[in-house]
C-alpha positions in Angstrom: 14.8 11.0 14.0 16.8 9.6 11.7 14.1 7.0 10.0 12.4 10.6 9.2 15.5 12.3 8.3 16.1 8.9 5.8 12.4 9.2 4.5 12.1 13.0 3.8 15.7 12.9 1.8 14.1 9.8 0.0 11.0 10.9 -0.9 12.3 14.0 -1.8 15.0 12.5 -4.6 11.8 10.2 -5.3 9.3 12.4 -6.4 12.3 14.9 -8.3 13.9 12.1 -10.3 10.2 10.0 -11.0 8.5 13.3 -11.9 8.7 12.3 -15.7 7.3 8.5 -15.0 4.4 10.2 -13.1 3.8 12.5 -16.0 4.0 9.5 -18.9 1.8 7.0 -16.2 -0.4 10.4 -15.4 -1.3 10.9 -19.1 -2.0 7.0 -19.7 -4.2 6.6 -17.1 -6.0 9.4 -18.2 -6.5 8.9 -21.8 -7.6 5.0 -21.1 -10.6 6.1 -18.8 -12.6 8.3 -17.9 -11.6 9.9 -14.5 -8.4 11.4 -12.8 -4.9 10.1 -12.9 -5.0 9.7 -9.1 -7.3 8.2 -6.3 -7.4 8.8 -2.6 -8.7 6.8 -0.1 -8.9 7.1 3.8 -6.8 4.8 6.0 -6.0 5.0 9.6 -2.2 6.5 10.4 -0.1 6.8 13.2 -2.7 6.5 16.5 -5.5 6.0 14.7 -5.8 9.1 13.0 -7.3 8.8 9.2 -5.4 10.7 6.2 -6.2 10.6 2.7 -3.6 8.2 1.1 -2.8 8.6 -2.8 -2.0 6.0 -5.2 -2.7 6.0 -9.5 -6.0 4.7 -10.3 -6.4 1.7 -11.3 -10.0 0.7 -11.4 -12.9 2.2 -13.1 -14.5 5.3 -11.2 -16.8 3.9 -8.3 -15.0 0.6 -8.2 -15.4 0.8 -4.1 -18.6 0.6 -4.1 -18.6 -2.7 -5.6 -15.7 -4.4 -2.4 -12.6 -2.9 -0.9 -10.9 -6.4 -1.9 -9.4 -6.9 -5.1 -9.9 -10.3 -6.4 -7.3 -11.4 -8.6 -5.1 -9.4 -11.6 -8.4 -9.7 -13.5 -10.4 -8.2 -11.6 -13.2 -6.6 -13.8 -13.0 -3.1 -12.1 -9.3 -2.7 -13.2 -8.3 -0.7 -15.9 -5.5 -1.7 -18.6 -3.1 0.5 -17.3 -4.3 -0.6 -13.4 -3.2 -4.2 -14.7 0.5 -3.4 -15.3 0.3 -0.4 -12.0 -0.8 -3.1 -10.0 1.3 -5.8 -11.4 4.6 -3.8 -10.7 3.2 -1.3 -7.7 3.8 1.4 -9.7 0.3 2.5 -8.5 2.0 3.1 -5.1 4.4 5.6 -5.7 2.1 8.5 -5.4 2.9 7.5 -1.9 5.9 9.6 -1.4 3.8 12.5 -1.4 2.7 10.8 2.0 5.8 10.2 2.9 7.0 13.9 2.6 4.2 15.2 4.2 4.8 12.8 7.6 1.2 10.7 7.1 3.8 7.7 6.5 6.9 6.2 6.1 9.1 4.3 3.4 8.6 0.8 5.2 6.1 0.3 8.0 2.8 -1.7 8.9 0.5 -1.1 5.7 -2.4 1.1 6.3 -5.6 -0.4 6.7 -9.1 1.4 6.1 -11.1 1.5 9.0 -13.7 -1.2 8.6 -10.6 -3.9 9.1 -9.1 -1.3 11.9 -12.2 -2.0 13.6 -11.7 -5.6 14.4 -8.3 -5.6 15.7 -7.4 -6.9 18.9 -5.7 -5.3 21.6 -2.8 -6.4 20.7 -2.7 -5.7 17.2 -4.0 -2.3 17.8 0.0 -1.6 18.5 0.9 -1.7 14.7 -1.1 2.1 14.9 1.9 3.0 17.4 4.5 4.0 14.3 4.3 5.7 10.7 2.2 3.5 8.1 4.4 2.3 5.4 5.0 1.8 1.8 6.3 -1.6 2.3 6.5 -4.0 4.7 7.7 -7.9 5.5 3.5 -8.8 4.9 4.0 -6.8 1.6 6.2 -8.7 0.2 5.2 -12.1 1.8 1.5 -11.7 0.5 2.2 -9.9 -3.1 -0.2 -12.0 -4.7 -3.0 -11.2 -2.0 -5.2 -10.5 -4.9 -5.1 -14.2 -6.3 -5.2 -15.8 -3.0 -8.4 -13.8 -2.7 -10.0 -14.8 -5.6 -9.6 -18.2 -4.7 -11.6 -18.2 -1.5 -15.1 -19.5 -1.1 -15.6 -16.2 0.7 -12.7 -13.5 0.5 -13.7 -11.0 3.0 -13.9 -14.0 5.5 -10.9 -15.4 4.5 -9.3 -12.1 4.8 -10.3 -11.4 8.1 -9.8 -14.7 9.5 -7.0 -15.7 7.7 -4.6 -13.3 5.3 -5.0 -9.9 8.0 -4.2 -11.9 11.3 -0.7 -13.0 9.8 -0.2 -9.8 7.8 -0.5 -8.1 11.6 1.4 -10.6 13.3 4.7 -10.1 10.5 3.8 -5.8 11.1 4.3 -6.2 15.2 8.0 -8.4 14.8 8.7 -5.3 13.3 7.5 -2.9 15.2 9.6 -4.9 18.0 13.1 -4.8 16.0 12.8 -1.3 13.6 16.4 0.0 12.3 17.6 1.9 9.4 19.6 -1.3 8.3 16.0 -3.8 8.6 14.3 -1.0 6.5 17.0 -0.9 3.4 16.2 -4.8 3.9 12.6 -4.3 3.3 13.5 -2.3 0.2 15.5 -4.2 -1.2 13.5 -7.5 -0.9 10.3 -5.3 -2.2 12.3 -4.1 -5.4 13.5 -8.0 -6.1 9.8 -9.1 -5.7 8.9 -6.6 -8.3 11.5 -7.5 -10.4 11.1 -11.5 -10.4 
């Protein structure tokens, strides 16, 4: 109850104090490319139930059909304004919308679509028990996913096989030691990695 209660007061203050960035990032967005200012995608929540997750858009119209990976800040599909969204997750912050509504939390496991969902083991499978997040320890750790990515021979394999088994392994130590106090941690270790 009170990792809600902490996440509805958050989001809350969130979305009333950031409603002028969302308007300024809103209107950029917009006027750079055709398209909306926002894009939703389904992920799998909290027991394996999909909801529509919102972020800015950052990537031309259609840019899905082409991968769900992003390969690298350069990544052709990405707009000008996706560059700097991406670079300094400002495209996430639509996500307190989510967060008020109860699909996710301020820090948790990061959803995954289903195609990755799919493959999990057993095990992993336990990282659906709690709220999605924002952040996450795997966040933070694997910032530069994107680059990594567009290094490998193969990215989708070396996703899978690689980048997603550690990412799920960081997701269930936290699932095993949650607290108010570990997610301010979180926070604050994601707003220094945006900063540096």
């Amino acid at each position: 109850m009170a990792k809600r209660a902490f996440d509805l007061i958050c989001s809350l203050l969130g979305l009333a104090v950031l409603s002028p960035v969302f308007l300024v990032l809103a209107t950029w967005i917009v006027l750079d490319s055709r398209g909306g200012a926002f894009y939703g995608q389904i992920r799998v929540g909290r027991h394996g139930k999909d909801f529509l997750l919102f972020k800015f858009r950052s990537m031309n119209p259609g840019a899905d059909n082409k991968g769900l990976l992003t390969l690298g800040g350069r990544d052709p599909r990405i707009t000008k304004p996706g560059y700097y969204l991406r670079k300094y997750k400002l495209d996430e912050l639509p996500q307190l919308w989510n967060v008020l509504k109860g699909d996710m939390s301020l820090v948790g496991p990061r959803p995954e679509v289903r195609k990755y969902v799919n493959r999990y083991t057993p095990e992993q499978l336990q990282v659906l028990y709690v709220r999605p997040g924002i952040t996450d320890y795997a966040s933070i750790e694997f910032s530069n996913e994107s680059d990594l990515l567009a290094k490998a021979a193969d990215p989708e394999k070396f996703y899978v096989d690689e980048v997603m088994p550690q990412k799920l392994r960081m997701n269930l130590k936290y699932i095993g030691n949650q607290s108010v106090l570990t997610d301010l941690r979180i926070i604050g270790l994601t707003f220094l990695k945006v900063l540096r």
